[in-house]
C-alpha positions, 0 to 999 in steps of 0.5 A: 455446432460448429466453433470458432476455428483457429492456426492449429500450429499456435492452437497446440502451445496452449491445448493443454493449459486451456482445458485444464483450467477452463480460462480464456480471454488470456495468455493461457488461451491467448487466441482460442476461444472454444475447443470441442470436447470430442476433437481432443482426449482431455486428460485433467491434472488437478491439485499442487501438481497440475497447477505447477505444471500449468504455470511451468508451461505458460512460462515455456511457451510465452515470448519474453518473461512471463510468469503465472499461476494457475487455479489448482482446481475450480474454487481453490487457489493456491493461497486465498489471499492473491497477493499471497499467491503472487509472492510465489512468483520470482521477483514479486514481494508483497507489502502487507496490511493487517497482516495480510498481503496487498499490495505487490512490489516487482523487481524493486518496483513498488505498488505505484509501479506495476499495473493489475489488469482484469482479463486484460482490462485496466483497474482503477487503483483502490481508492484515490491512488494509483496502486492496487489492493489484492486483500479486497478481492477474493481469489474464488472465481479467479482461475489464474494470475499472469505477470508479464515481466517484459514490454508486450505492445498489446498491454495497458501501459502503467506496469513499469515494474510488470503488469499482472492480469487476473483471469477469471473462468469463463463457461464457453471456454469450458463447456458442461456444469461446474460447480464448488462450494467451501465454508471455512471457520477462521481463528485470528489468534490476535483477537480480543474483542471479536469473535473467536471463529468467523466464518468465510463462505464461497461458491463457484458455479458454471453450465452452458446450455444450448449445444454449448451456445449460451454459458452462465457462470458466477462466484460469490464469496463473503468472509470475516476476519476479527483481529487485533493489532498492537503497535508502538510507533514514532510519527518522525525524527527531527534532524539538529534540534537546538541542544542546550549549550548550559547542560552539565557534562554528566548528562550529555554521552556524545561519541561523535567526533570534534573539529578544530574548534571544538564542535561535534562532526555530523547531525543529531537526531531526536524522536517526535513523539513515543506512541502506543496503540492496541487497535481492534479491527472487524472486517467483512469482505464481499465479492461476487463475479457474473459472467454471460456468454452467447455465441448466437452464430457460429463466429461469434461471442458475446460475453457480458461481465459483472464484477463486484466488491464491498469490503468494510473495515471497522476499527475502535482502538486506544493509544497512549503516549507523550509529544516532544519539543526540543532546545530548552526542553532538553535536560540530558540526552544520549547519542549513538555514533550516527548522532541518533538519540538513544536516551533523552531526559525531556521536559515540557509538553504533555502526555496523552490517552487516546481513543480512535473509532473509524469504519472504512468501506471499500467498493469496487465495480466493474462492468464489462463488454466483450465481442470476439468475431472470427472475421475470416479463417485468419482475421479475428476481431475483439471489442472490448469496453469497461467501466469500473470504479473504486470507492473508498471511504472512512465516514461510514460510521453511523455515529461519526461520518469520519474518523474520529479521535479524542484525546486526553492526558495531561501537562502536569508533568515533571519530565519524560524519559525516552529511551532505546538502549535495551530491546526493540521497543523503546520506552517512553516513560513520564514522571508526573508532578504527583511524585509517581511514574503513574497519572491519577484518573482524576488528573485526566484532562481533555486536551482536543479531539479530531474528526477526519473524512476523506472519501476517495474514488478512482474510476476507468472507462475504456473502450478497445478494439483489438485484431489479430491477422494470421498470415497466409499470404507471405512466405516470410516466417511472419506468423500473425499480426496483432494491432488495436486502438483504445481510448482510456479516461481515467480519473482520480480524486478526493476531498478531506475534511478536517475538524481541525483540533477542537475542544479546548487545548493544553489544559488550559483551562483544566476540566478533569471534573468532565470525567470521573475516575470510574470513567478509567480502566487501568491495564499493565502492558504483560500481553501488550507486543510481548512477542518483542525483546523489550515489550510485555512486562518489561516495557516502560509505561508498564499501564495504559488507561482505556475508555468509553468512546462514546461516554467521552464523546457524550460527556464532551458535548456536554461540557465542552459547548460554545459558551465554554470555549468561545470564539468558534470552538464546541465539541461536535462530531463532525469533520464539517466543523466551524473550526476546520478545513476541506478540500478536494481534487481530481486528476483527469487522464485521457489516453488514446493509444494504438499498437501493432505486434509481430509474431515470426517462426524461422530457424537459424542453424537448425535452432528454432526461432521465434520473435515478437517485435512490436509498438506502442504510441500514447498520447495522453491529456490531464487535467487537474481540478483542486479546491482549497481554503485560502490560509491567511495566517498562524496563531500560538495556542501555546505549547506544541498547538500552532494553528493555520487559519484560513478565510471563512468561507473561502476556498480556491478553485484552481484548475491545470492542465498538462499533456505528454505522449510515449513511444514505446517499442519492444523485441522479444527473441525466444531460442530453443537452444534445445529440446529443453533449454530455451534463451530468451532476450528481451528490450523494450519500454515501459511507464508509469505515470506519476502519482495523483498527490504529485499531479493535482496542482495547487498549494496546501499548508499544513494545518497544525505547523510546528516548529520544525514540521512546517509544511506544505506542498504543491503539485506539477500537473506537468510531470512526464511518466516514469519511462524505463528501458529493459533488458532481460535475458534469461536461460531456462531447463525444462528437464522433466514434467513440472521441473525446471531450472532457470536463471535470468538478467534484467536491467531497467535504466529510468529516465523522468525519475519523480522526486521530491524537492522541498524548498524552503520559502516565505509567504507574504503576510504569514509571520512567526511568533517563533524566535520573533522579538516578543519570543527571545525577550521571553526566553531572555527573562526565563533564563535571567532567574534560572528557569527552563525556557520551556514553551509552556514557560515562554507562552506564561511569559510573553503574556506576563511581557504584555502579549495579549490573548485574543477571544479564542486563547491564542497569541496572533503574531505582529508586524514585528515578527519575522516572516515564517519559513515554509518547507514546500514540496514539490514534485519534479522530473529528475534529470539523470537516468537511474538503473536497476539491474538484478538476477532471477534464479527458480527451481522447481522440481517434481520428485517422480511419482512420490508426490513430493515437489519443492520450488525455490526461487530468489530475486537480487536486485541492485542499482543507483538509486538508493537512499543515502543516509548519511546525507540531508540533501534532497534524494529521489531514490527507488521505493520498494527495492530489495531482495526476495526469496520463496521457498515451497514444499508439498506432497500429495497422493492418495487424497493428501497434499500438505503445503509449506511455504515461505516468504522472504522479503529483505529490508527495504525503503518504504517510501521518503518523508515521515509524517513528523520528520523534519524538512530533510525528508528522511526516509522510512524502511522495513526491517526484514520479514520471513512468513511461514504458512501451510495448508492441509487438504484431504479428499475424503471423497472424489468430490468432498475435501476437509482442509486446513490453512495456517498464515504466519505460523512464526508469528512474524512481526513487522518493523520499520525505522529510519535513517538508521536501525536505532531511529525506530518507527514503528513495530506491529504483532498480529500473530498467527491465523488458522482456518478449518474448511470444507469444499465440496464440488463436482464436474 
């Protein structure tokens, strides 16, 4: 049979690459299709080694800066995890999830930034977002990974940070039966509740048939993974809280200094809440991938694709924890020199034992049509179209439909304690009113419970067509011309519905009768986050209570019924409730682009040269969609529990619309200084466009406003993308097989920076009971007689005033009441330029034929846009920006490899605003992480292999604070996982 044919100078670039991992539709076969097996002697390196080489030689021979990672065989990646794999890449971090790796950050450039393609095909991003979820795909199937660092016109654009392709193996790229079967046993050592050993099953098979016309290939893989996380947490901190000006001097410690006039200099921070949690999770993940080609004429492919996600996450877990208001609440407190609490005396408000239940499904799709004709010996020709989706929704319990939450406690409290002086975990320990630091089971109230659904689903449709004419006409160094149009309708959306928080609220009236004690299980804290200074024995609560889910779900309804509560309120689980909200959105983006790129070969004083030059033009239309209930007002149920109501039966429906276009050029200029050192210098631009929760216009409230979390936000159909112009420059060594050195410069300055600008405003008809007239005559009689104007005592007293309490317990507020102040966001275009630069350094060496190798690589990035937190002001940093080593060493021969490695990722900004903070949007950022892994392989046959994998050997933690180390915000322990497996295969 004949096959297509090819430009044998460009044909010998990629030769090797291509056969040893029998990948196409990619850069390492990135314009050959099919090779004949007895035109070229194949001889197939395989194992940490051929993978390395293969990466090597894909990042040697690619204009601009390109990274990859190859399959080390058919059936086995380097990790199992993609994004595991992708952190091996300089300048790629991974942000994690479960303890797992997800989601990727390139250069500083968070998840939103960087665009993940399938075979060159744009993905939908998980769920209703923009960002990609690595942990739901498997990498069985996935031949290799590529990372492009620089603009290349023929790319989607969306990879402002980089645009990475995964690449899955195709038969007729590499002829013949192929097949790999593996089954492990996995260990999560965190899990108490699962199974011990789960299992992960996979199988990877290829063939071509009819003179190696008609190829079929397929991937399957199906795991499990029980496991267990323990947390402690604070939702957000609240900037210059009204502090009592009557506390006694020996329960104040203030460092910071005074003005003229007596006043502390600088702001003062107070925690939200004091959370902790012990979650247990099961988790199933199924992928499969098909794959059918036929080449019914000599010039001409046919591949049809399917591609196939289902990963289901069930949870069920326990909580406790106490809420904080401030001003009167205040008995005694400690600051730090940033004016960060350390140590607080606390009255008022209420603690609580929780228990939460939610099973998550993820689906993704996706369908896909490829042509490849060779028109001519020199015009190639590709259609391309794909429709794909990603699904994700939280209501797939069978029992609930949402996710669910109950809460109990009590306010029958004395005073609480929080404090952050010793460890890395704070206390926050109550003093009950029974004289103990304990709370009785028959003290155990209901307080509200919540149910929330919000299913979300991201979608692309997308048709391509793509050429490529090699020259032969001119004499000109010109060496081909690629050019294509696409069109691309993407749309992201979702709906929420909230129950709203119902049930009965504040102990108000009591009901501990509706569950008794035997109801209660008693635990001590000696195995809870005991891999932190401070945690186990010597946390403080040193007890937490667990229930029943569905016992406290049973008794509820029975108790907590309409006739009890009155007004719209009953115990029912379901987010649709009488008392709550729903909305939904969707942002629609309809791209038509085109492109055309030049390739060029000369030499400049006897230095080879190549050069890409090329552009892209964009024009995109959106379309925003929002449906919303009409707010009308606020009531006080006393206490922290402030509720929005809306319009029964009412909602908006509002519809916008926005456009922009983009230009984009980029130049590639590749030297071979010799024959193995080659410079590269490389501009060109590239987007991101803006997030979906930033584009749906409209205005939301939030629905539970308390004083100093007030909040809503609007959105800005109109927003421009994110627009980035690069510069890199690098020079690379390539001293031996599989060995190099290189260090590289990148410089990005970002115009139509997205921020947020919050804006505080009035909306008329929404008065605030708060600090209004029938308030401060409550606070006025509470103080008169010695007493601590707590809300709980000013919600007694405004009644006592003759306030008067409406059918479903809350005061309404009046005319008399001042108007209430909104803190709105709004997202906006940035007028300045924000620039972030860096360098690269990597080193890999292969130490002869000993079998050992090492790579280092290091990422230091630097720039103007981060965070300032000394400052309140609005800021529109970077997400996402920090440094990042990764080091590996193995060796392998003789049927052996062993594989260490490890991850390093320097404190980062996760993201501005906390879910409790106050109006200044303060920021949250992570502590520093270290990761070490390892994996273990023995060929006990040519074609069967037993292997070993250990993930988080040192049992790293993750953590997070906020404008300062001191204003934690969370801190998780997973511990380590360990796997035992077998693979067999044949080729």
């Amino acid at each position: 049979m004949k096959h297509l044919q090819f430009s044998k100078k460009r044909l010998a670039v990629y030769i090797s690459a291509i056969l040893a991992t029998g990948t196409s539709g990619s850069l390492l076969a990135e314009e050959v299709t099919q090779v004949k097996k007895d035109d070229v002697e194949v001889i197939e390196v395989q194992g940490i080694k051929g993978s390395l080489v293969r990466s090597m030689n894909v990042k040697r021979d690619m204009s601009g800066v390109v990274d990859a990672i190859s399959a080390e065989e058919m059936g086995k990646f380097p990790d199992t995890n993609l994004a595991e794999s992708l952190q091996r890449i300089t300048g790629v971090s991974v942000s994690r999830s479960n303890g797992e790796g997800s989601q990727i950050t390139v250069r500083g450039f968070g998840p939103d930034f960087n665009l993940v393609t399938l075979n060159g095909r744009q993905m939908p991003g998980t769920g209703n977002s923009r960002s990609y979820s690595f942990e739901n795909l498997s990498s069985d199937g996935v031949s290799a990974l590529e990372v492009y660092k620089t603009a290349r016109a023929e790319n989607p654009t969306g990879g402002l940070g980089a645009t990475v392709n995964i690449v899955t193996s195709k038969p007729l790229s590499s002829p013949g039966e192929k097949m790999s079967l593996s089954a492990k046993a996995i260990h999560d050592t965190s899990n108490e509740e699962g199974e011990d050993i789960t299992p992960e099953f996979s199988a990877v098979y290829s063939n071509t048939f009819a003179d190696d016309s008609f190829g079929i290939g397929f991937s399957f893989n199906h795991q499990r993974r029980d496991f267990q996380q323990q947390s402690a947490s604070i939702q957000g901190w609240q900037a210059n809280v009204d502090l009592p000006s009557n506390l006694d001097d020996s329960k104040v410690i203030d460092p910071r200094p005074l003005d003229d006039e007596g006043n502390r200099i600088g702001n003062h921070f107070f925690p939200r809440d004091m959370n902790y949690g012990i979650g247990n999770f099961q988790r199933e993940r199924t992928n499969g991938h098909v794959v059918v080609q036929y080449a019914p004429i000599d010039d001409l492919v046919i591949s049809v694709d399917y591609t196939g996600t289902q990963a289901v996450t069930g949870m069920n877990s326990i909580g406790w924890g106490m809420w904080n208001d401030y001003g009167g609440n205040i008995n005694g407190y400690e600051l730090d020199e940033n004016g960060t609490v350390i140590y607080a005396d606390i009255s008022g408000n209420d603690g609580s034992y929780s228990a939460s239940r939610a099973t998550t499904e993820v689906e993704e799709q996706s369908f896909g049509l490829n042509i490849d004709w060779q028109v001519t010996d020199t015009m190639f020709l590709t259609l391309d179209y794909h429709d794909s989706s990603s699904e994700t929704d939280n209501g797939k319990d069978k029992g609930l439909g949402s996710n669910g939450t109950l809460v109990l406690g009590s306010d029958q409290l004395n005073t609480k304690i929080y404090d952050y002086r010793t460890g890395e975990i704070p206390h926050g320990e109550i003093f009950w009113k029974n004289g103990t630091n304990e709370l009785a089971p028959s003290e155990i109230d209901s307080h509200f419970s919540q149910f929330i659904h919000s299913p979300g689903k991201s979608t692309v449709e997308q048709l391509q067509i793509d050429g490529v004419w090699e020259n032969d006409l001119l004499d000109v160094g010109l060496v081909d011309v690629k050019f294509g149009v696409a069109r691309t309708e993407q749309e992201m959306g979702g709906s929420n519905a909230w129950s709203g928080l119902i049930g009965g609220f504040l102990f108000n009236p009591s009901w501990p009768e509706i569950f008794p004690d035997g109801m209660f299980t008693r635990n001590g804290t000696g195995d809870f986050l005991d891999a932190f200074d401070g945690g186990g024995n010597e946390l403080k609560p040193h007890y937490y209570y667990t229930f029943d889910f569905d016992e406290a779900v049973a008794r509820s309804e029975a108790f907590l019924t309409n006739d009890v509560l009155g007004g719209n309120d009953y115990f029912a689980t379901t987010a649709y409730h009488d008392m709550g909200t729903f909305s939904q959105g969707s942002v629609q983006e309809d791209t038509t682009s085109i492109y055309i790129d030049t390739s060029w070969e000369f030499d400049i004083a006897d230095f080879p040269v190549q050069i890409n030059a090329g552009v892209r033009y964009e024009q995109t239309d959106v379309t925003s969609q929002v449906l919303q209930p009409v707010p009308t007002s606020v009531w006080w149920k006393g206490g922290s529990e402030w509720h929005t109501q809306y319009l029964p039966g009412e909602n908006n429906f509002l519809t916008m619309e926005g456009e922009h276009d983009v230009f984009l050029p980029m130049l590639d200029l590749r030297v071979d200084l010799t024959d193995d050192v080659v410079g590269r210098v490389s501009w060109g631009k590239t987007i991101s466009r803006a997030p979906l929760g930033s584009l749906a216009g409209g205005r939301s409230l939030s629905g539970s406003p308390k004083i100093g979390s007030r909040n809503g936000g609007e959105g800005n159909t109109n927003l421009q993308p994110f627009e980035s112009t690069n510069f890199d420059l690098s020079l690379e060594y390539y001293y031996g097989e599989g060995s190099y050195a290189a260090v590289g410069f990148f410089n990005k300055d970002v115009e139509n920076f997205i921020g947020s600008q919050i804006t505080s405003s009035t909306i008329e008809g929404f008065r605030d009971i708060y600090q209004g007239p029938r308030w401060q005559q409550a606070v006025s009689d509470i103080e008169a007689r010695g007493d601590q104007a707590t809300n709980d005592a000013i919600f007694a007293q405004m009644q006592a005033n003759g306030s008067t309490l409406n059918d479903e317990g809350y005061i309404e507020p009046t005319a008399e009441d001042p108007l209430m102040v909104w803190d709105i966001t709004r997202p906006f275009n940035a007028p300045d330029t924000k620039t972030v630069n860096g360098f690269e350094v990597a080193l890999q060496h292969l130490i002869g034929d000993t079998g050992f190798g090492v790579g280092v690589n290091a990422t230091f990035v630097d720039g103007d846009v981060e965070f300032d937190v000394d400052s309140l002001s609005q800021q529109t940093p970077l997400t996402g920006l920090s440094d990042s080593a990764n080091f590996q060493a193995f060796y392998e021969k003789h049927g052996l490899s062993v594989k260490v490695t490890y991850a390093w990722r320097d404190e980062y900004l996760i993201g501005v605003g906390q879910g409790q903070g106050s109006s200044d949007n303060p920021p949250q950022f992570a502590k520093e992480f270290g990761q070490w892994d390892m994996s273990v392989n023995y060929d006990v046959t040519e074609r069967f292999t037993v292997f070993f994998e250990g993930i988080n050997l040192n049992n790293e933690t993750e953590q997070g604070f906020g404008r300062y180390e001191e204003q934690f915000l969370f801190a998780r322990e997973y511990g380590p996982r360990y796997a035992l497996g077998v693979r067999y295969s044949f080729n």
